[in-house]
N, C-alpha and C positions, 0 to 999 in steps of 0.2 A: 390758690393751689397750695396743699399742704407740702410740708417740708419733704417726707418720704418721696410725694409723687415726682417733685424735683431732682431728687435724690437720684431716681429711677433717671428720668431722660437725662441728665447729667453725666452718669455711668454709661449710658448709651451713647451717647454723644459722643462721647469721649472714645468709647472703643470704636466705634466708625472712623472717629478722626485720625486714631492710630494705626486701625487698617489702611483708611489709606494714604496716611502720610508712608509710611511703611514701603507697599506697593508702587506709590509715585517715585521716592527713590530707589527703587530697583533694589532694596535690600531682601526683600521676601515676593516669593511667589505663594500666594494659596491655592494651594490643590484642596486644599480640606478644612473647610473652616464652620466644619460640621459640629463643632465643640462650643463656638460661640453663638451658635443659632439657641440650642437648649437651656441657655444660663437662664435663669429666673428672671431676672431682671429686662432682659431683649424680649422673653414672652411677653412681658407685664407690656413694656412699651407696644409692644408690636398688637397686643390688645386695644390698649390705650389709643394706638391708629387707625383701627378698622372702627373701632366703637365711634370715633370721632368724624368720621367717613361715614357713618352707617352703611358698613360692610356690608353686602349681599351675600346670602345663603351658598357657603360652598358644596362641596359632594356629599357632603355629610348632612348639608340640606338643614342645617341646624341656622336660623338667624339669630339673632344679637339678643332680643326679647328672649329666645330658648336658652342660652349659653347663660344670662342671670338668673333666668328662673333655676337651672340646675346649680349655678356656682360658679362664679365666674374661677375663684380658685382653683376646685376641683377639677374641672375642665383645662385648664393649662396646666395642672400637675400630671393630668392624664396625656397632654400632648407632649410633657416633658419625658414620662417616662416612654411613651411608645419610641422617642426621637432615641432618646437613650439606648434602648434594648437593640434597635435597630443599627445599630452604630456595625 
């Protein structure tokens, strides 16, 4: 595993842990933790887990073969901006 990929679930890791330590002491409630779905980093992981699963075709009916042959990149830049706009 290269250093970045590490890098990645490390970062991830770590903000799950802080949610829910957070939550578990009753200092925060999330109503809205729609800001940390979009971050680059939770796409890349959350990629990183369907890819590892051999996720199945969602509504968009695109599978995992489809999403490399366009870009794995450009494809979560595109899910980041629609998450975005939509806010």
């Amino acid at each position: 595993m290269n250093a970045k990929a590490k890098n990645t679930i490390d970062k991830v890791r770590q903000l799950q842990r802080n949610l829910y330590l957070s939550a578990k002491k009753g200092r925060r409630r999330y109503h809205a933790i729609y800001d940390k779905i979009y971050r680059e980093d939770v796409l890349l992981e959350s990629w990183k887990r369907v890819r590892a699963n051999k996720g199945a075709s969602g509504v968009d009916k695109m599978s995992i073969k489809d999403i490399e042959s366009y870009g794995v990149e450009k494809f979560l830049a595109e899910i980041r901006d629609k998450l975005i706009n939509n806010c």
